[in-house]
Every structure is written in structure tokens, then in C-alpha cells.
TORKEFI-331166 format. One record per residue (C-alpha): residue number from 1; x, y, z; chain; residue in one letter. Coordinates in Angstrom, 3 decimals. Layout:
BEGIN
<seke NUM,<X,Y,Z>,"A","a">;
...
END
This chain:
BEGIN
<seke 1,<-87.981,40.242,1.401>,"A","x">;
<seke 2,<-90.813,41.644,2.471>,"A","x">;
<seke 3,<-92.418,45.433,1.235>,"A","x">;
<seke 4,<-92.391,45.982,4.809>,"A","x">;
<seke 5,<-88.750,44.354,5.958>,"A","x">;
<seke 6,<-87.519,46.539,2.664>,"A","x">;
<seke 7,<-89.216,49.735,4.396>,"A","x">;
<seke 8,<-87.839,48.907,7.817>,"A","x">;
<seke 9,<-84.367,48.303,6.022>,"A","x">;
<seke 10,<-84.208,52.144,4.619>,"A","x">;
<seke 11,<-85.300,53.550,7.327>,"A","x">;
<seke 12,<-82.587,52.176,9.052>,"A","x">;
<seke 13,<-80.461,52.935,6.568>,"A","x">;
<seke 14,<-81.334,56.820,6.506>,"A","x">;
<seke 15,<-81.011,56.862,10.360>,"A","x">;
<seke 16,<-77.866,55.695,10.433>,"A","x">;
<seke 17,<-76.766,58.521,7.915>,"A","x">;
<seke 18,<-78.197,60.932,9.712>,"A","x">;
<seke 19,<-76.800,60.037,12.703>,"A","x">;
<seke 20,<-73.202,60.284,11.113>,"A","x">;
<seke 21,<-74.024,63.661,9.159>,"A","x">;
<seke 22,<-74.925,65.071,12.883>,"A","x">;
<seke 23,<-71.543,63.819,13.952>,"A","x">;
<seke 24,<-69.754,65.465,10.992>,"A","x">;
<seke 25,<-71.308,68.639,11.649>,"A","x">;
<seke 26,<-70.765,67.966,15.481>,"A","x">;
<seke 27,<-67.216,67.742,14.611>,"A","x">;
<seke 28,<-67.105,70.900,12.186>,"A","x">;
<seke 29,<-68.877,72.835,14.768>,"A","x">;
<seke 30,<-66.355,72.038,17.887>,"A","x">;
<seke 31,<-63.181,72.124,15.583>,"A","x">;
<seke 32,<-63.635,75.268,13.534>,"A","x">;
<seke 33,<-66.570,75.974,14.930>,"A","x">;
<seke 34,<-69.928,77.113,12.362>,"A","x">;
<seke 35,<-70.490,80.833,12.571>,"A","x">;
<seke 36,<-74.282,81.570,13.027>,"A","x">;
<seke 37,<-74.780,83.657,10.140>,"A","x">;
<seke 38,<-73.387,80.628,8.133>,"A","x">;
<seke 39,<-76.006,78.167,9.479>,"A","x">;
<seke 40,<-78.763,80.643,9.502>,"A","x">;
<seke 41,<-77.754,81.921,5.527>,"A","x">;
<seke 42,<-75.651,79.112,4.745>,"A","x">;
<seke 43,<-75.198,79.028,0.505>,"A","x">;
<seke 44,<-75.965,75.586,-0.821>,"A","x">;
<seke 45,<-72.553,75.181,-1.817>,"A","x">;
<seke 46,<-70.993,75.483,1.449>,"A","x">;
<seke 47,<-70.676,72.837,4.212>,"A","x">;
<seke 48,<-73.324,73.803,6.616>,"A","x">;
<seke 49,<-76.147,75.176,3.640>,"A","x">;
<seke 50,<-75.637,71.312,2.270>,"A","x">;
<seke 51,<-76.095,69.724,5.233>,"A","x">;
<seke 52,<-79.248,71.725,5.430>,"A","x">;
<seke 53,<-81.079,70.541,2.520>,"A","x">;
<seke 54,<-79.758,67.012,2.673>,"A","x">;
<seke 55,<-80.525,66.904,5.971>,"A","x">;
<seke 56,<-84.130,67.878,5.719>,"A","x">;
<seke 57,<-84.847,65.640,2.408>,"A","x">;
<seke 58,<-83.504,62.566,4.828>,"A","x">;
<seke 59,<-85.594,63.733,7.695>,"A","x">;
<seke 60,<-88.577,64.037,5.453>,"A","x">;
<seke 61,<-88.363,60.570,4.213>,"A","x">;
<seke 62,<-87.814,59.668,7.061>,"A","x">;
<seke 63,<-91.589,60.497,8.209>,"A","x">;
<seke 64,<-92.808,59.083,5.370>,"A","x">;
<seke 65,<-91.069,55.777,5.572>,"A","x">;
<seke 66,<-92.574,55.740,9.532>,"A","x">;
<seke 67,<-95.906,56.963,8.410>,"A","x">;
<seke 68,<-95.749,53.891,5.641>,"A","x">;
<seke 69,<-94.924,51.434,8.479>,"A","x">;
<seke 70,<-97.401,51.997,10.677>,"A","x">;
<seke 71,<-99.837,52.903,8.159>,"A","x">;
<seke 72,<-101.133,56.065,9.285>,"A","x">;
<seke 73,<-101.073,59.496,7.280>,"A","x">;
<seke 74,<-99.473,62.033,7.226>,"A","x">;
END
């Protein structure tokens, strides 16, 4: 396998995650619902302040794995 194929694999990979994180919290936020203060202040620990971070490391790669393929900068 190629470094690129291997690049194009993860990033696959990490969409696909965060496509089922956003239906998790989807879920969480039409069955219980996700007060505002909770998203906005959200402790790490919880549900939504977890999502949060992982969330945003993901994304993050994310650019940088699509930055790497193309071969532009970021």
C-alpha cells in the first residue's frame, strides 16, 4: 500500500467516526435532549464536553490528512 492509499484509508476511517459520533450526539440531543449550558460549559468528563474535544482532535486531523493529500499547506 501506498503512503497515499494509507492516507486516503484514515481519512476515511476518521470520517466515518465522525459521522457516527454526530449521530450519537444526534440521538442524545432528541432523546434527552443536551441543555445549552452543558454544550457551551460541558466538563470533560461528561458526554457532550467529550465529544467536544474528541470531536475537534478528529476534525483537526482531518485537515491535515486533506492538506497531506493534495499537498497544499495549511
Amino acid at each position: 500500500m501506498s503512503d497515499m492509499q494509507a492516507l486516503v484509508e484514515e481519512k476515511t476511517k476518521l470520517i466515518n467516526q465522525m459521522l457516527e459520533m454526530q449521530k450519537k450526539f444526534m440521538d442524545a440531543d432528541q432523546g434527552d435532549g443536551i441543555a445549552p449550558e452543558s454544550y457551551f460549559a460541558g466538563d470533560e468528563g461528561d458526554f457532550v464536553g467529550s465529544y467536544k474535544e474528541k470531536y475537534d482532535k478528529l476534525a483537526t486531523r482531518l485537515v491535515d490528512l486533506a492538506h497531506q493529500i493534495v499537498g497544499s499547506k495549511r
